[in-house]
N, C-alpha and C positions, 0 to 999 in steps of 0.2 A: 762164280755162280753161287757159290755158299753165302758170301758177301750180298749178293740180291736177294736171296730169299730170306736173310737176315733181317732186313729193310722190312719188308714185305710184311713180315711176324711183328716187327715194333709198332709198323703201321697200324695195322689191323687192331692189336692190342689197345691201342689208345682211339682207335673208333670205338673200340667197346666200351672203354670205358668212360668215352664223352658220352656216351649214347645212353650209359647205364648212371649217371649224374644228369643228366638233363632228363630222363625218363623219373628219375628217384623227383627232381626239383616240381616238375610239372603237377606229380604225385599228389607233393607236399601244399602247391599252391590250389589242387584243386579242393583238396581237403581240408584246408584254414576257413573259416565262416567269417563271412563281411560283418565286419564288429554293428553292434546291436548297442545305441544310444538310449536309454533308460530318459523321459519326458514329462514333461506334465503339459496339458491343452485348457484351451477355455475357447471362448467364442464371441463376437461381437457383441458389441451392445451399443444403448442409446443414450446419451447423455448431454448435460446441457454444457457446453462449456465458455470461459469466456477469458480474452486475455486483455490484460490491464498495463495502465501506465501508476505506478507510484512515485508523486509528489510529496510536497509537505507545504502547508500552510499556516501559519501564525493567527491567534487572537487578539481582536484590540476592538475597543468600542470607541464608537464612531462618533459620538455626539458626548459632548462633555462641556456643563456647562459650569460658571466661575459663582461662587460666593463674592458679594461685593461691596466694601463699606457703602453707607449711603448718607455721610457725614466725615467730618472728620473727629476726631474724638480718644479715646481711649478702651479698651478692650475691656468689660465689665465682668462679663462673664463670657467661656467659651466650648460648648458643647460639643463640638466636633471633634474627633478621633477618626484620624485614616485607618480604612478597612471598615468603617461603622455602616450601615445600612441605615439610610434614614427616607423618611415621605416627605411629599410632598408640602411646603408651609410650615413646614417642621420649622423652631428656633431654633438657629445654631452658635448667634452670638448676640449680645446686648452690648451697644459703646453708650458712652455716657460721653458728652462735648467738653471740651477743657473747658471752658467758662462756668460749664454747670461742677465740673469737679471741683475747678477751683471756689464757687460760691457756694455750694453745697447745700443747704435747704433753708440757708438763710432769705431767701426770697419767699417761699412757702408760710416760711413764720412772721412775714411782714405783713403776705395778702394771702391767705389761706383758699380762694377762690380761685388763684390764677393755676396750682395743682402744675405747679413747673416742678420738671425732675432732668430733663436735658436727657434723657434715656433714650432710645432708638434699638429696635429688633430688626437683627436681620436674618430671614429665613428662607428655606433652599427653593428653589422654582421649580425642582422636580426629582419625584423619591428616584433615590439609586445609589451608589456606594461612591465613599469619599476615600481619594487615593490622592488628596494631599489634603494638607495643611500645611498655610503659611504664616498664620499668628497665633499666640497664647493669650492669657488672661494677662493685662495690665500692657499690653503693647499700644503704641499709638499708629493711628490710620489716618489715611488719605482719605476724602472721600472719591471712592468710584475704585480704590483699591484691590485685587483679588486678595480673598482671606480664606479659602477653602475652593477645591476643585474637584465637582461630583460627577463620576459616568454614568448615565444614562444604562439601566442592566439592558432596558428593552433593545439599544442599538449595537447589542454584541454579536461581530460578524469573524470568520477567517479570513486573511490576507491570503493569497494566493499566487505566489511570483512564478508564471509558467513560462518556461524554455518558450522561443517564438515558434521553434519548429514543430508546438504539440497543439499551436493555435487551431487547427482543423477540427482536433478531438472536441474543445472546449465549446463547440458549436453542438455538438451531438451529446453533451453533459449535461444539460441544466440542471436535472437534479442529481447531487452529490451526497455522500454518502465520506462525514469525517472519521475517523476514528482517533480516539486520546490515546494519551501517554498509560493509561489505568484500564484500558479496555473499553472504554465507556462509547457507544457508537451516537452519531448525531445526524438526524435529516440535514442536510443542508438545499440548499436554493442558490442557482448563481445570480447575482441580484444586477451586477453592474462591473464595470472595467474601467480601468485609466488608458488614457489616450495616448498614450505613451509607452516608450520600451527605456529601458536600463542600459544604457550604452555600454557599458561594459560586459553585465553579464545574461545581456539580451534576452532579459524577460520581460515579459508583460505584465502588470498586475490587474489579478479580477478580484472582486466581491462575494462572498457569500456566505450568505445570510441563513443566520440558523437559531430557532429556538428551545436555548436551554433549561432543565428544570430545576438544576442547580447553577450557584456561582462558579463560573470559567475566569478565572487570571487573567491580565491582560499577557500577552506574551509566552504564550504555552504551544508548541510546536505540535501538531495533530500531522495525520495522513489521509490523504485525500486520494485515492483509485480515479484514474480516466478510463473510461474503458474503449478500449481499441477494435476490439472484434466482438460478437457476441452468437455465435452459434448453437439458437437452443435445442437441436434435434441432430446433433451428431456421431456420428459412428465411431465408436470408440475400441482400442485394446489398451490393455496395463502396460506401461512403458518398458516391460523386461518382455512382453511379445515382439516389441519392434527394435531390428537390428540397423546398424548405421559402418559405414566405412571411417579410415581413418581421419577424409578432410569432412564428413557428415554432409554429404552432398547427396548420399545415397543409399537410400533405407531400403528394408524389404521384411517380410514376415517369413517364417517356415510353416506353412500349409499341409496339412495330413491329407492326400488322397485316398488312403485308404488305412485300416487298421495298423501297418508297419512299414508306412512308408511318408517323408517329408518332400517338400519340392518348392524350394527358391520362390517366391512372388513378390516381385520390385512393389512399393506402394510411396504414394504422392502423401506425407505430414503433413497436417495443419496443425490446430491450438495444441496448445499441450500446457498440467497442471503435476502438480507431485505426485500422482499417482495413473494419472493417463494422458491416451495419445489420439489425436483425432487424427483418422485417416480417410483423406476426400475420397483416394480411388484405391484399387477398384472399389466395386461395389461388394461385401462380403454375402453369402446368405447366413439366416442367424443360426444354421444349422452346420459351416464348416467351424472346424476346428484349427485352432490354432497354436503355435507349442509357445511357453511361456515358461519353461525352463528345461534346460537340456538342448537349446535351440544353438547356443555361440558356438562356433566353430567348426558347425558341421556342414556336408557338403549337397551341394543339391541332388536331387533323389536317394536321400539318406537313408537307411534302415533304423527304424528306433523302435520305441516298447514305451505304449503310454501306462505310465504309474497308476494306479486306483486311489 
């Protein structure tokens, strides 16, 4: 009997004191305060945004025509220097004929009327920069020989080898927009295309056409923008308002419904630039707020504290 009511006393005692630990815990959790996230907000806005393809395009002038003896003869004198700028009709070389070199002006001192010199000028067909030379002074020529080779400044265009899979954009480009190696930005025009692709590394080449106001190099690699989208009246937040999961499949913003409180809002991404994020849906008004730090990791209907 003593033995039972032994039982009974152990019992009892360890009810009290589950009872008196589970009343203390209950205490405890009702008295801990749901942590308070410290934020900063901002609000939509309207912006123009636009997303691009960067390629790269090559300079070379297109029309380039040839210095040419128009005798055969000897190189008398020779004016030309590659890189020179020169006009149109300009002289660039004088040959004298071997027979006149060889007789020299004894013909003149025979018949002073006949005013033989065996001399021949020949001079450029159209001003623009000489980027070769092939003879010096005292060479002999062919007639019809190239003896200097001038490009035309006015037919200075970008080559443009476009991937074929970007052929869609190039219809919706025509005015382009180069930019140099030096910062230098250039109108361009798409003027024209080759009928053809690069079998290997399946581009197409276009044209275009651009007037510069300085000298461009032949051969200077520029950047050319396609532009792909162009959305000029879109609704925007700064890219640290909008949150994304780990495959970014699935974004969403943190929403203030009221002074101290956030709440989860899934939103559909568009364009996006280094410092903002176009968001098609929903529709924001310009007057909710949205947290734009203080926002990672917190849970939906959070309690926060916006910053001043």
């Amino acid at each position: 009997m003593n033995r039972y009511f032994k039982i009974l006393a152990i019992g009892a005692f360890s009810l009290f004191v589950f009872a008196s630990c589970q009343h203390a815990a209950n205490t405890e959790s009702e008295e801990a305060p749901d942590p308070i996230t410290p934020v900063q907000i901002t609000t939509v806005g309207d912006s123009s945004l636009i997303e691009s393809v960067e390629v790269t395009a090559v300079s070379a002038y297109l029309e380039k025509s040839f210095v040419k003896a128009n005798i055969n003869g000897y190189v008398l004198t020779a004016n030309a220097q590659t890189g020179k700028q020169v006009n149109s009709n300009q002289v660039l070389f004088s040959l004298i004929t071997k027979e006149a070199k060889a007789i020299g002006n004894s013909v003149n001192k025979l018949d002073p009327s006949l005013k033989f010199s065996g001399i021949s000028n020949i001079r450029a067909a159209q001003s623009g920069l000489i980027v070769q030379v092939n003879h010096q002074k005292g060479d002999y020529v062919q007639e019809g020989e190239a003896m200097a080779t001038i490009s035309n400044r006015n037919s200075l265009v970008f080559l443009l080898d476009l991937p074929y899979e970007y052929t869609q954009l190039i219809k919706s480009n025509h005015n382009l927009q180069i930019e140099l190696p030096d910062g230098q930005r250039l109108a361009g025009v798409l003027s024209g295309t080759m009928p053809a692709v690069d079998s290997l590394a399946q581009t197409q080449r276009y044209i275009i056409k651009v007037n510069a106001g300085n000298l461009i190099p032949e051969g200077l690699i520029a950047k050319v923008r396609l532009t792909k989208l162009n959305h000029p009246n879109a609704q925007v937040l700064p890219k640290s308002a909008v949150l994304a999961n780990e495959t970014e499949d699935e974004f969403w913003v943190m929403k203030m419904i009221n002074d101290s409180t956030a709440v989860k809002v899934n939103v559909t991404k568009g364009i996006e630039n280094t410092n903002l994020i176009e968001v098609i849906a929903p529709k924001f008004d310009k007057k909710d707020r949205i947290i734009t730090s203080g926002n990672y990791g917190i849970a939906d209907t959070a309690k926060v504290k916006i910053l001043k």
